[in-house]
N, CA and C atoms of all chains as a GROMACS GRO file, in nm:
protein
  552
    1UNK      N    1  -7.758  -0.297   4.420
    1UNK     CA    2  -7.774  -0.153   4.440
    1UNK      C    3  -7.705  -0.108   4.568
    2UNK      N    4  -7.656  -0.034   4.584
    2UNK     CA    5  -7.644   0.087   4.686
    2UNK      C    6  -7.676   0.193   4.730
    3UNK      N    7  -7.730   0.250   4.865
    3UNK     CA    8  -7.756   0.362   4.914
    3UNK      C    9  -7.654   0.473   4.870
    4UNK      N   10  -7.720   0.590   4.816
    4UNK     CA   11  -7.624   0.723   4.803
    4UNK      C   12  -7.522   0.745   4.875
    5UNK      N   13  -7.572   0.751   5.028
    5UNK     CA   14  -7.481   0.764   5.140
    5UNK      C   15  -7.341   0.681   5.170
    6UNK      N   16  -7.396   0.548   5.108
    6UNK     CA   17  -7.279   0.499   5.125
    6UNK      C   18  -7.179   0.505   4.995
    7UNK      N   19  -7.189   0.584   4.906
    7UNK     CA   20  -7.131   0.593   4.786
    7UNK      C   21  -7.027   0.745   4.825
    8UNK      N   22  -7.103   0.778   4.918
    8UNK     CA   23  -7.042   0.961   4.965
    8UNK      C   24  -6.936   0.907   5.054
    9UNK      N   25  -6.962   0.812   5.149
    9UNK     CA   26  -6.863   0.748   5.250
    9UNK      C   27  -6.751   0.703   5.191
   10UNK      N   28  -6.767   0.639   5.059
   10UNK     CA   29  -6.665   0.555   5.003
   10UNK      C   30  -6.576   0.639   4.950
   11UNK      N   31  -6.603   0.738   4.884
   11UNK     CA   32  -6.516   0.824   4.837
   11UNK      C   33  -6.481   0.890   4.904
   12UNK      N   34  -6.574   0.920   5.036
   12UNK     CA   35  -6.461   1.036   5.109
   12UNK      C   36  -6.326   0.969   5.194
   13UNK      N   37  -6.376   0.841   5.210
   13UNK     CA   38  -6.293   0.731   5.291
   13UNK      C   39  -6.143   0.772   5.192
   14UNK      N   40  -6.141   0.764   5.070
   14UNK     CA   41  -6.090   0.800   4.948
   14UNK      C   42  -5.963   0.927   4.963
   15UNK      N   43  -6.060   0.977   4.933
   15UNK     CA   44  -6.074   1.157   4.917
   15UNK      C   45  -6.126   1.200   5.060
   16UNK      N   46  -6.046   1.220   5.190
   16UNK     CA   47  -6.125   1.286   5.263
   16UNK      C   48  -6.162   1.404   5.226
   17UNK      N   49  -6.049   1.556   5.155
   17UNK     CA   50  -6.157   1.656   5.173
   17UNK      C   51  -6.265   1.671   5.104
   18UNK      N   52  -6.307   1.581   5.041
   18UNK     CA   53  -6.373   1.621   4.849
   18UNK      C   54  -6.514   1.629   4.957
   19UNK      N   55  -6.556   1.709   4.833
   19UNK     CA   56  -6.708   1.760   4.860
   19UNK      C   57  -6.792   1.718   4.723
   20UNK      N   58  -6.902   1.595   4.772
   20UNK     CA   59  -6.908   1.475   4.727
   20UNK      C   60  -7.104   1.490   4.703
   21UNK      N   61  -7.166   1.501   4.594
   21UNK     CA   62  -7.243   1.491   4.569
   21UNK      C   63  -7.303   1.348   4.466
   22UNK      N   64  -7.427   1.304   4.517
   22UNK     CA   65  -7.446   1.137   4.447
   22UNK      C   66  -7.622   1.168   4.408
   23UNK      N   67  -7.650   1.145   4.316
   23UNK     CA   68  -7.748   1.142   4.242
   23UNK      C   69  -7.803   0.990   4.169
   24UNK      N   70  -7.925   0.974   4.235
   24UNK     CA   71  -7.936   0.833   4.164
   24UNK      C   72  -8.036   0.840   4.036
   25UNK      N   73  -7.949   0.854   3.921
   25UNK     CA   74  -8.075   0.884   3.784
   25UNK      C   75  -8.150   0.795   3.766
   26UNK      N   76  -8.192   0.682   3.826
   26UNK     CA   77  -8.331   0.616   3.782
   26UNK      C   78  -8.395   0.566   3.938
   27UNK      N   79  -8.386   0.586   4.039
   27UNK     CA   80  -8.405   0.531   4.183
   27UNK      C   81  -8.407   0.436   4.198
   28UNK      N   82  -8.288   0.310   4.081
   28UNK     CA   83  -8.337   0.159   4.110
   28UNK      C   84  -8.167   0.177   4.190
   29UNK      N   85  -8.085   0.266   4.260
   29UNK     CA   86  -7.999   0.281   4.276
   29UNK      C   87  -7.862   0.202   4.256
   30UNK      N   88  -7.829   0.125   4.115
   30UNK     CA   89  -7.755   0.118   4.041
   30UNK      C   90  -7.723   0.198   3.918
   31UNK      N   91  -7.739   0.324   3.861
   31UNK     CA   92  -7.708   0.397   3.802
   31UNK      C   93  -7.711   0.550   3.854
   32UNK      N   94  -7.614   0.603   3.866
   32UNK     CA   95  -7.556   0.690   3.979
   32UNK      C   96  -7.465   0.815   3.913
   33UNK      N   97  -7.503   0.925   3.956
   33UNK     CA   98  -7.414   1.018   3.897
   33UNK      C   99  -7.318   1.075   4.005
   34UNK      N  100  -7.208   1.087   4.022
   34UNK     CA  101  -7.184   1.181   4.114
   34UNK      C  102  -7.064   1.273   4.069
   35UNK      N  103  -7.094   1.386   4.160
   35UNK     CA  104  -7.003   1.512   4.162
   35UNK      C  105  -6.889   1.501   4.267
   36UNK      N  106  -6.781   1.520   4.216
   36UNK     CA  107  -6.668   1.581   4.328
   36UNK      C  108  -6.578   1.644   4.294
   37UNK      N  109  -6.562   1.704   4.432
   37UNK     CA  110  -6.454   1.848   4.414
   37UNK      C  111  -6.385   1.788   4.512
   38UNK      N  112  -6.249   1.782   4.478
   38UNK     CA  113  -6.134   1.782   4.598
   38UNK      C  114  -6.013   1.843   4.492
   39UNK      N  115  -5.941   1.874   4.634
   39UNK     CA  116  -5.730   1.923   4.632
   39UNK      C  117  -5.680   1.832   4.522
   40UNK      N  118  -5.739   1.686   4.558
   40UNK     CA  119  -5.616   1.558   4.522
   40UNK      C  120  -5.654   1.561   4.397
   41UNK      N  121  -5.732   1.662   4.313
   41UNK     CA  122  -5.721   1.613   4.156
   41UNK      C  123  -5.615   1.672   4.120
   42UNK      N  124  -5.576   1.808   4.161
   42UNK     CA  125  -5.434   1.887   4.145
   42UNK      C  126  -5.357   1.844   4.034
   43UNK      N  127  -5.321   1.870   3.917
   43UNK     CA  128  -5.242   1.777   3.822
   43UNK      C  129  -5.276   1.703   3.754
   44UNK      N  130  -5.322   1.641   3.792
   44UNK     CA  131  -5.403   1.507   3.706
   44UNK      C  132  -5.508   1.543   3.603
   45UNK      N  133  -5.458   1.467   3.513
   45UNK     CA  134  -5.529   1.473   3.379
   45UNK      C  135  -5.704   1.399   3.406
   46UNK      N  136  -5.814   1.410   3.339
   46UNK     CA  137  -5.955   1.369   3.362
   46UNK      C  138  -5.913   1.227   3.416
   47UNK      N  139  -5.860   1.158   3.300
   47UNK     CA  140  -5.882   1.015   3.280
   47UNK      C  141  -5.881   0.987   3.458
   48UNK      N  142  -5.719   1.026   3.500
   48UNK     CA  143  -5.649   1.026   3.638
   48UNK      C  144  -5.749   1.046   3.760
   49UNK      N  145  -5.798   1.183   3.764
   49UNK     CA  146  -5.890   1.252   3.800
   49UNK      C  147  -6.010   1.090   3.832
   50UNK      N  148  -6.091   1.062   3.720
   50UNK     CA  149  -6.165   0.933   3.755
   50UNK      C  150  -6.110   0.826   3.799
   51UNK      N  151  -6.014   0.785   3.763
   51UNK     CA  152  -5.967   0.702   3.820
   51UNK      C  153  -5.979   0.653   3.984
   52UNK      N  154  -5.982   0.817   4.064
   52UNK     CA  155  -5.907   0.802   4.220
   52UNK      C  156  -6.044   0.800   4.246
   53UNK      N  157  -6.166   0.821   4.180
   53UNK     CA  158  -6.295   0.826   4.183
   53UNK      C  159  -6.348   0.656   4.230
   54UNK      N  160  -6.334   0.623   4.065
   54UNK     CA  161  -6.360   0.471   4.021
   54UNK      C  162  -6.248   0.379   4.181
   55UNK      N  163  -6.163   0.409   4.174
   55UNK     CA  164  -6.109   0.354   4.300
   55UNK      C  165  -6.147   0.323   4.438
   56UNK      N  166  -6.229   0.425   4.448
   56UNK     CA  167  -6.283   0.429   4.558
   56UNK      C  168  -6.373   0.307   4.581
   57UNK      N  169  -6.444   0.293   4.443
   57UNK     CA  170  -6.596   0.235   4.472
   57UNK      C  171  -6.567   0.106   4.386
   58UNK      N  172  -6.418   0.075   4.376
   58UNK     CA  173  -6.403  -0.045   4.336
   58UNK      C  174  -6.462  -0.194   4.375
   59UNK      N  175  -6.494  -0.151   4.474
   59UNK     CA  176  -6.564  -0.332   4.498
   59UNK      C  177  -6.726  -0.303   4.459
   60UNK      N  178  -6.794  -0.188   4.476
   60UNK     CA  179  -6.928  -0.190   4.440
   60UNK      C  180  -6.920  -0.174   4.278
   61UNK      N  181  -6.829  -0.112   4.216
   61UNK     CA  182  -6.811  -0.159   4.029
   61UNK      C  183  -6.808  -0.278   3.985
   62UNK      N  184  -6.713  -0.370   4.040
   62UNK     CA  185  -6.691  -0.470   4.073
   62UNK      C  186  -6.786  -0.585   4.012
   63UNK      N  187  -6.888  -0.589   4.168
   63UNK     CA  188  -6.985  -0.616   4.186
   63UNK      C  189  -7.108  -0.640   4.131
   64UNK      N  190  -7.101  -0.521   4.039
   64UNK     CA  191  -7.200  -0.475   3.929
   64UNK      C  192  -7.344  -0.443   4.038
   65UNK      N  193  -7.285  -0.390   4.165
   65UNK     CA  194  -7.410  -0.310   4.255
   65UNK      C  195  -7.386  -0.184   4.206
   66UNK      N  196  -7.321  -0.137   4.154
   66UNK     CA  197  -7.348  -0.028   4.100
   66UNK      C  198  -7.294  -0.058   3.902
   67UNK      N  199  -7.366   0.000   3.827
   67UNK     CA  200  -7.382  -0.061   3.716
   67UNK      C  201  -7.362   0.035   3.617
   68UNK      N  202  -7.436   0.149   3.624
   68UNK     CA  203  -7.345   0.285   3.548
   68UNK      C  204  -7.313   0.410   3.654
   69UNK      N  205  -7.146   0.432   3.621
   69UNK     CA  206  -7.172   0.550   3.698
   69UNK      C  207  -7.094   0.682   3.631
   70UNK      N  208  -7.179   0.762   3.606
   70UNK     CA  209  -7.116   0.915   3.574
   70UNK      C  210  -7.062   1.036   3.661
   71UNK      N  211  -6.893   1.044   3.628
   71UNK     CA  212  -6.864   1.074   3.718
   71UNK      C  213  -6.831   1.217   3.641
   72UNK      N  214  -6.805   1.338   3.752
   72UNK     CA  215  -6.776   1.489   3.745
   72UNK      C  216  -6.689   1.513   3.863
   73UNK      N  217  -6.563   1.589   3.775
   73UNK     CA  218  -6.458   1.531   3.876
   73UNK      C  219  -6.408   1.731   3.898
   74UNK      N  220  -6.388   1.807   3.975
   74UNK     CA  221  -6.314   1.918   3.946
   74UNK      C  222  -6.264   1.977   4.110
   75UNK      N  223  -6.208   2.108   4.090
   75UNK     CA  224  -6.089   2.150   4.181
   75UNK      C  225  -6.167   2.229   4.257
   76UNK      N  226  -6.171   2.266   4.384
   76UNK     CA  227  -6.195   2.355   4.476
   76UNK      C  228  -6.184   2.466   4.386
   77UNK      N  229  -6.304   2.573   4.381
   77UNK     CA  230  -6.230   2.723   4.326
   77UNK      C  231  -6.230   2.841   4.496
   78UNK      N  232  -5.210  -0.886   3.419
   78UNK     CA  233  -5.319  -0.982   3.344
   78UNK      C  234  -5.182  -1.051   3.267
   79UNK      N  235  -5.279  -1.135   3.160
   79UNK     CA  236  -5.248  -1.261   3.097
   79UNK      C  237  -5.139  -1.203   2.979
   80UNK      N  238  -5.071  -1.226   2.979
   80UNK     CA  239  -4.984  -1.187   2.783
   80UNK      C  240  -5.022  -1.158   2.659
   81UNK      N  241  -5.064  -1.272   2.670
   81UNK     CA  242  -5.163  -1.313   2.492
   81UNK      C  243  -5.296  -1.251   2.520
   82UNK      N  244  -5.353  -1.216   2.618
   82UNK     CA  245  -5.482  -1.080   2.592
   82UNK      C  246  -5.399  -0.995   2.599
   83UNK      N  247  -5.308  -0.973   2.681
   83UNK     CA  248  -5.242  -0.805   2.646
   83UNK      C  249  -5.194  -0.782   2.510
   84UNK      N  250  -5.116  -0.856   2.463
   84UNK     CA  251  -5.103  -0.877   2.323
   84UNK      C  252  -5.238  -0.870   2.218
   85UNK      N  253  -5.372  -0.914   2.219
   85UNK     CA  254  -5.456  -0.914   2.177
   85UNK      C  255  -5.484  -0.794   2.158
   86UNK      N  256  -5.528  -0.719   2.313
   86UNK     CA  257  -5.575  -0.562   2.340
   86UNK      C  258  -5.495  -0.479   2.237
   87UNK      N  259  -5.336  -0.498   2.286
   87UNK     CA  260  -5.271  -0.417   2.210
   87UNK      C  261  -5.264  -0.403   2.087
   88UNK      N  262  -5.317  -0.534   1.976
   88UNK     CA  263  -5.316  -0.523   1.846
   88UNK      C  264  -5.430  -0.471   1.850
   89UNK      N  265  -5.572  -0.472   1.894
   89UNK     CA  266  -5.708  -0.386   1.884
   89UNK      C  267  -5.693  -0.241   1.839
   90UNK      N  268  -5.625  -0.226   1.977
   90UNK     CA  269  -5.627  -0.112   2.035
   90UNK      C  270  -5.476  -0.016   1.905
   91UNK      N  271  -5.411  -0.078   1.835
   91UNK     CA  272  -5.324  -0.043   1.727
   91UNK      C  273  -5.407  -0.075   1.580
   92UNK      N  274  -5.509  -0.101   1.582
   92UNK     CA  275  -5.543  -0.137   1.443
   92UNK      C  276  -5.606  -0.022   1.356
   93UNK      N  277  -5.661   0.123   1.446
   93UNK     CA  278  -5.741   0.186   1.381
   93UNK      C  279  -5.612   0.340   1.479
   94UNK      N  280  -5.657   0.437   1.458
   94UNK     CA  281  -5.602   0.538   1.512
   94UNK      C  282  -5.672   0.590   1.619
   95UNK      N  283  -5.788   0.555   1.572
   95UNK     CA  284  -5.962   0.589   1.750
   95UNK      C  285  -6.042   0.453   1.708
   96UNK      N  286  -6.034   0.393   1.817
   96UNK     CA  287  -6.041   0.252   1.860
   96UNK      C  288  -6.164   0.246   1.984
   97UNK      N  289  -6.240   0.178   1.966
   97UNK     CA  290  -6.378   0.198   2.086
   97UNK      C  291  -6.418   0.094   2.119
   98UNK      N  292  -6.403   0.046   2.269
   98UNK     CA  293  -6.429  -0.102   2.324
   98UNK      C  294  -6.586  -0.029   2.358
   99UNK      N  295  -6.688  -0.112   2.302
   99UNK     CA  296  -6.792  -0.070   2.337
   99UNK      C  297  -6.881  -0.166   2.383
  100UNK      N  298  -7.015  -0.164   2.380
  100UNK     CA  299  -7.136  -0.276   2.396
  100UNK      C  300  -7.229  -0.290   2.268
  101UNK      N  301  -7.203  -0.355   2.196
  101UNK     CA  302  -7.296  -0.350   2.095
  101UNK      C  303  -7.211  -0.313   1.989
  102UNK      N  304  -7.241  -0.263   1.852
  102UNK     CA  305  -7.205  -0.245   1.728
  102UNK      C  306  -7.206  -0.094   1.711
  103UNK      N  307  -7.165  -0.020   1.630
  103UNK     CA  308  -7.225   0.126   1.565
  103UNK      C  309  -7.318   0.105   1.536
  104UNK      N  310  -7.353   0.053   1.454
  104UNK     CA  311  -7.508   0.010   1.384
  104UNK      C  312  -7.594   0.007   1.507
  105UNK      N  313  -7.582  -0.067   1.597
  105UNK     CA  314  -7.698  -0.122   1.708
  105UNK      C  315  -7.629  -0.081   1.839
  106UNK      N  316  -7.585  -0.016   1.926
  106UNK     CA  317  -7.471  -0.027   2.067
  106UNK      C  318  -7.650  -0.050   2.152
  107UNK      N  319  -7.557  -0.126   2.254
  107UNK     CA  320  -7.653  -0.186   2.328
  107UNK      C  321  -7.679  -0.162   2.507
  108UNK      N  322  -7.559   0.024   2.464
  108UNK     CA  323  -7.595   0.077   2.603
  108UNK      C  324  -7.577   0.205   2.560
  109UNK      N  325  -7.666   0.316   2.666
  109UNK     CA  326  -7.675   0.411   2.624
  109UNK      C  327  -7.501   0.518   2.669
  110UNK      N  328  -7.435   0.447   2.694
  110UNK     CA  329  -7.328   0.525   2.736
  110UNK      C  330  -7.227   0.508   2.603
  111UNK      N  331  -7.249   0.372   2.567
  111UNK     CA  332  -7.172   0.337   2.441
  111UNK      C  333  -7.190   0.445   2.337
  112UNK      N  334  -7.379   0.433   2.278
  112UNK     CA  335  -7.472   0.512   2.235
  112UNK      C  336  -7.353   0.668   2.199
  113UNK      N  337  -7.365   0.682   2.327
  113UNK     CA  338  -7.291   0.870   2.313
  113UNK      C  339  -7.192   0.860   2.264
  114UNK      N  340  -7.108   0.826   2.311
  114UNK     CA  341  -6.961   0.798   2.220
  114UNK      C  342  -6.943   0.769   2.034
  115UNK      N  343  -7.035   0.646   2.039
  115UNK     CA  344  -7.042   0.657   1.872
  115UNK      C  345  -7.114   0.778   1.791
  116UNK      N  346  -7.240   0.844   1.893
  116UNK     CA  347  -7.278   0.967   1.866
  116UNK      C  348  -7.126   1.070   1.817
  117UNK      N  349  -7.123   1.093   1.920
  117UNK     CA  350  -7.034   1.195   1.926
  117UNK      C  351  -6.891   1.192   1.820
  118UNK      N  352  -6.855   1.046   1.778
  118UNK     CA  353  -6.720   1.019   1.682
  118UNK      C  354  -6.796   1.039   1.552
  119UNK      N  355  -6.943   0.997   1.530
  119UNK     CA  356  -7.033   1.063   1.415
  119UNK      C  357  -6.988   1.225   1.378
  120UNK      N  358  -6.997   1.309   1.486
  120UNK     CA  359  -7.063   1.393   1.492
  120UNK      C  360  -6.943   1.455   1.406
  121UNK      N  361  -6.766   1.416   1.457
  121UNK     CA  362  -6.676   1.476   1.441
  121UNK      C  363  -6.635   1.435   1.326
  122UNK      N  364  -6.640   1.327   1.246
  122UNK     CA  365  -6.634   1.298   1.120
  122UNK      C  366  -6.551   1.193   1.107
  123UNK      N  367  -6.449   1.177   1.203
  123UNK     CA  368  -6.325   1.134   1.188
  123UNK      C  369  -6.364   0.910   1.185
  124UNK      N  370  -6.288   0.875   1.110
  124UNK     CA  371  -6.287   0.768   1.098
  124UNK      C  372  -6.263   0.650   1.232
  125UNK      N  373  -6.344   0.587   1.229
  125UNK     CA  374  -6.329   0.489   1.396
  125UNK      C  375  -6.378   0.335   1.374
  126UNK      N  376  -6.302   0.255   1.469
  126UNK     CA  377  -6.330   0.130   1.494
  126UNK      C  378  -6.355   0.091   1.567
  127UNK      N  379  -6.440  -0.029   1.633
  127UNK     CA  380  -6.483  -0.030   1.761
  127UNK      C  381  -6.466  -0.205   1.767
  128UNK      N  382  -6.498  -0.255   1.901
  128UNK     CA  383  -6.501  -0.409   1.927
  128UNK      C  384  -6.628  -0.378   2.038
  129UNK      N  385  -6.706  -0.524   1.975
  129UNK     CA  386  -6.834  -0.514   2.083
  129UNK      C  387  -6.783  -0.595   2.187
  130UNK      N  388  -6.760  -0.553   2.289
  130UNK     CA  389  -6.692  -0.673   2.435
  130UNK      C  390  -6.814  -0.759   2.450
  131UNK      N  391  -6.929  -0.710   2.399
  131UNK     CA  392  -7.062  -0.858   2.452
  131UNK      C  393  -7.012  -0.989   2.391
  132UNK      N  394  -6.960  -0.980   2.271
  132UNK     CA  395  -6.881  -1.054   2.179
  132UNK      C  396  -6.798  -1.139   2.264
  133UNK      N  397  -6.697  -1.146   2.368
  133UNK     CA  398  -6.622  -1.142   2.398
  133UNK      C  399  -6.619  -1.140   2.578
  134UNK      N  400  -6.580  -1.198   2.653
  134UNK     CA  401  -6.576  -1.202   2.787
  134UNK      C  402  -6.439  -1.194   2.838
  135UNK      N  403  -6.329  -1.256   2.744
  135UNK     CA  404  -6.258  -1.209   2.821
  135UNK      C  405  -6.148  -1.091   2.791
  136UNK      N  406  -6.203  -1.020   2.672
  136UNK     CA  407  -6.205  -0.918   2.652
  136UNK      C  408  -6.262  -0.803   2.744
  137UNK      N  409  -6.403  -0.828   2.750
  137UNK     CA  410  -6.516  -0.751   2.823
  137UNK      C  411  -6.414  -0.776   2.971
  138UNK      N  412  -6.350  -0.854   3.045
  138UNK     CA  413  -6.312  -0.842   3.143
  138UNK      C  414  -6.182  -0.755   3.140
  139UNK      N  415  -6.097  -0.810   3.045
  139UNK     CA  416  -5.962  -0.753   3.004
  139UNK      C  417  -5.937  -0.636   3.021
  140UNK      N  418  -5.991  -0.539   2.884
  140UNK     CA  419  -5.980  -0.459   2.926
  140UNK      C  420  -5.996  -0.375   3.005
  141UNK      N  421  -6.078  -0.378   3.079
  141UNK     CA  422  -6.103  -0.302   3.204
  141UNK      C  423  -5.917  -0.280   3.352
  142UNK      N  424  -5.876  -0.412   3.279
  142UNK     CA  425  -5.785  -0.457   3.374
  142UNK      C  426  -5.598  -0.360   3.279
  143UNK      N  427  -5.675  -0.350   3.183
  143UNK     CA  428  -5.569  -0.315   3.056
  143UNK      C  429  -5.595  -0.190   3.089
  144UNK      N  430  -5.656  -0.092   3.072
  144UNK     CA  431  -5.682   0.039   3.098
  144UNK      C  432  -5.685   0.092   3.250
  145UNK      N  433  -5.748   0.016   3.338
  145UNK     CA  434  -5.756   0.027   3.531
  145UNK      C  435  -5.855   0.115   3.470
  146UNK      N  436  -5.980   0.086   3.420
  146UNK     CA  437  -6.102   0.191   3.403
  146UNK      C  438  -6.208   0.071   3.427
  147UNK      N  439  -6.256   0.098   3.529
  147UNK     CA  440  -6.380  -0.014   3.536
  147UNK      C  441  -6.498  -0.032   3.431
  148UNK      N  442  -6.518   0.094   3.362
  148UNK     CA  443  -6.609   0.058   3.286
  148UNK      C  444  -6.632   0.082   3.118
  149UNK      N  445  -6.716   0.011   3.075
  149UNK     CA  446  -6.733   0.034   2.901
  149UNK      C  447  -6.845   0.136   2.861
  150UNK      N  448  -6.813   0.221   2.788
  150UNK     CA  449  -6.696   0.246   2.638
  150UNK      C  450  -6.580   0.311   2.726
  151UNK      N  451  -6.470   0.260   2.623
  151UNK     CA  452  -6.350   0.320   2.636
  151UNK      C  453  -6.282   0.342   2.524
  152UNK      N  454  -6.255   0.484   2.500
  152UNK     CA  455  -6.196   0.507   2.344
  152UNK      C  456  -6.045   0.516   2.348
  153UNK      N  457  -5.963   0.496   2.272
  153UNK     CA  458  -5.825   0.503   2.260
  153UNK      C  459  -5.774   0.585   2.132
  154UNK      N  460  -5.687   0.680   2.139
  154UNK     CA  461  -5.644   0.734   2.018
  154UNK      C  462  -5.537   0.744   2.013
  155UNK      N  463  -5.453   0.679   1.934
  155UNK     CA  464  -5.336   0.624   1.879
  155UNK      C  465  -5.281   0.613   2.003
  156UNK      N  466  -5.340   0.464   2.046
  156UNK     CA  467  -5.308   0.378   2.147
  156UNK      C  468  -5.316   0.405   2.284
  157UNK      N  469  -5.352   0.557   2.304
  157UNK     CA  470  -5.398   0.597   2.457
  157UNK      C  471  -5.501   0.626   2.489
  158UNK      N  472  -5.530   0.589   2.601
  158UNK     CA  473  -5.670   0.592   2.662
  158UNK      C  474  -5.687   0.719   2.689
  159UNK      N  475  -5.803   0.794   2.630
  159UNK     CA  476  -5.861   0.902   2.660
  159UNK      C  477  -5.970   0.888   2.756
  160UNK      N  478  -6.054   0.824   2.753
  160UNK     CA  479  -6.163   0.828   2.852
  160UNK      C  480  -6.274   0.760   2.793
  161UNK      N  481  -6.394   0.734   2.881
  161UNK     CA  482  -6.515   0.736   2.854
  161UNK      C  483  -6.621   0.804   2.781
  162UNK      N  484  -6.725   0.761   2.813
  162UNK     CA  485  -6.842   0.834   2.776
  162UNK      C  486  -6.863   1.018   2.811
  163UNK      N  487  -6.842   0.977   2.944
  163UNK     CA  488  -6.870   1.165   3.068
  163UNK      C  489  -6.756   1.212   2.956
  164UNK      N  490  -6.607   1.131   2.962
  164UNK     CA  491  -6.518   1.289   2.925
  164UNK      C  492  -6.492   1.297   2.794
  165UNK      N  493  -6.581   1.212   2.680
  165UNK     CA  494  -6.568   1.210   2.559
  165UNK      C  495  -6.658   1.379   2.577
  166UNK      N  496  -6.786   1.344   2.604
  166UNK     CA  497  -6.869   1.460   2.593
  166UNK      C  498  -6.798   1.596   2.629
  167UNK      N  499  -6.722   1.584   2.794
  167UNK     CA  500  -6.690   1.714   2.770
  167UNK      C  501  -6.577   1.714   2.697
  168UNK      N  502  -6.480   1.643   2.652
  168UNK     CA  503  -6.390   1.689   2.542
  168UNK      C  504  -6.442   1.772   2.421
  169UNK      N  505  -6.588   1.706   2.383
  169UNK     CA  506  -6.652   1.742   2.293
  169UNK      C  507  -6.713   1.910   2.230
  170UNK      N  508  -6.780   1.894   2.418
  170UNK     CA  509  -6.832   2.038   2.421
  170UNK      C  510  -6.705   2.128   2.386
  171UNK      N  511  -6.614   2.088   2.503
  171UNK     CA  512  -6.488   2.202   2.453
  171UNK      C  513  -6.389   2.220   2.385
  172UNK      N  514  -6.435   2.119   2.312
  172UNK     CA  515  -6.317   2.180   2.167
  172UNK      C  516  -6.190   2.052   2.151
  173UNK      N  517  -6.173   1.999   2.279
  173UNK     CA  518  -6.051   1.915   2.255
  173UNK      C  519  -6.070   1.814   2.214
  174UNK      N  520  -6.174   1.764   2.181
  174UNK     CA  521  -6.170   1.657   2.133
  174UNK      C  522  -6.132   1.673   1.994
  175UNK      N  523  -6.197   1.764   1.915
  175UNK     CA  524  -6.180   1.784   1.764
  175UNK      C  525  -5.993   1.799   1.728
  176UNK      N  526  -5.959   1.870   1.870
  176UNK     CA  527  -5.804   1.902   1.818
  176UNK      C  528  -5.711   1.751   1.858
  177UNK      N  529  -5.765   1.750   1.901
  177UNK     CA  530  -5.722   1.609   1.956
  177UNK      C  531  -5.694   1.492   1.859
  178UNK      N  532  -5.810   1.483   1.780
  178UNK     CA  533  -5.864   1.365   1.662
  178UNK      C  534  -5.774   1.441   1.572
  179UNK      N  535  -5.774   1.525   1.511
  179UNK     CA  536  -5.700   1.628   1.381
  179UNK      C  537  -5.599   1.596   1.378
  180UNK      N  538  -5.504   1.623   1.524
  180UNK     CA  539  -5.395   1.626   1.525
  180UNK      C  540  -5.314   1.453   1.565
  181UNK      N  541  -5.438   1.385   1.587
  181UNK     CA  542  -5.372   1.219   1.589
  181UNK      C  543  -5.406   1.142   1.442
  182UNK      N  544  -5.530   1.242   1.359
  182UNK     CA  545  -5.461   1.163   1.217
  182UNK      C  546  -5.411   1.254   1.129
  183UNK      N  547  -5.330   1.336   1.138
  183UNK     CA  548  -5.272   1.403   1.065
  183UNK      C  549  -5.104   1.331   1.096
  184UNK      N  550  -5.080   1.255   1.164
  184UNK     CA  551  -4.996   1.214   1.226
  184UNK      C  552  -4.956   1.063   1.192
   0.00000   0.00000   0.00000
C-alpha cells in the first residue's frame, strides 16, 4: 500500500503543474482513484493522457503496492 | 520484450477485431475492472474475444510490456489499443465507443 500523499508527490514530480486529486476507494490503500488536470495532456489522445499518469507511479504499479488504479485524466479549463 | 511473445500477442491481438486481455473468462472475470469491460462489449452487441492472462504469466506480464499500460483489461480493436476499463466506460457514456466498434467491423 501507499499513502495518498505520496501518490500526489509522484505525479506531480511527473506533471509539475497538474492539480492532482487521490482517493483511496476501500482504505486498505491499494486501490486508488485519482484525478488530474494538467497543460501536458494537450494533444494527447486518453490512452496517452494515462499513460504520463501510469508513468509516474511506475514502480508502485510495479510493485503491486498499488493494485487498482482509476485514473481521470483532463485539461485546465 | 522477447519475439516469439510479441509474435504470440500479435496473433491474439489479430484474431478477433475487439480482442480483451482480461482476468478471468466472460462467463466468470475474476476482477471487477475486467467485470466492466465485458459488461459494457455486452451492452454494445458487437462480437468479442478475450484471453484470461491468469491462464498465462507470461502473457499476464507481456502484455503490459506490449501495450506500456501497466494494467489488466486491455481491449484492442483491430489491433490498437484503445484503453482500459476507466476509458472503455467513458467511451461508452459518450458515444465513441459505439462509433468506434461500427466503424472497425464494417471494415
Amino acid at each position: 500500500m501507499v499513502q495518498p500523499d505520496e501518490v500526489m508527490a509522484a505525479i506531480r514530480r511527473a506533471l509539475p503543474d497538474a492539480a492532482v486529486e487521490v482517493e483511496d476507494l476501500t482504505g486498505g490503500g491499494d486501490h486508488l482513484q485519482v484525478k488530474v488536470v494538467s497543460q501536458a495532456f494537450a494533444g494527447l489522445n486518453r490512452v496517452k493522457q494515462h499513460q504520463l499518469v501510469y508513468g509516474a507511479l511506475r514502480s508502485e504499479l510495479a510493485s503491486e503496492a498499488i493494485h487498482a488504479l482509476a485514473v481521470q485524466t483532463s485539461l485546465p479549463s | 520484450m522477447d519475439a516469439t511473445l510479441r509474435q504470440r500477442i500479435d496473433e491474439l491481438v489479430g484474431s478477433s477485431p475487439v480482442f480483451v486481455f482480461m482476468k478471468g473468462t466472460k462467463l466468470m472475470p475474476q476482477c471487477g475492472f475486467s467485470n466492466n469491460v465485458v459488461q459494457i462489449l455486452h451492452a454494445t452487441g458487437v462480437p468479442f474475444e478475450t484471453f484470461d492472462v491468469l491462464s498465462d504469466m507470461e502473457i499476464r506480464q507481456g502484455i503490459k510490456d506490449y501495450s506500456e499500460w501497466p494494467t489488466i483489461p486491455q481491449v484492442y480493436v483491430n489491433g490498437e489499443f484503445i484503453g482500459g476499463s476507466d476509458i472503455l466506460i467513458e467511451m461508452y457514456n459518450n458515444g465513441e465507443l459505439k462509433e468506434k466498434l461500427t466503424v472497425a467491423l464494417a471494415s
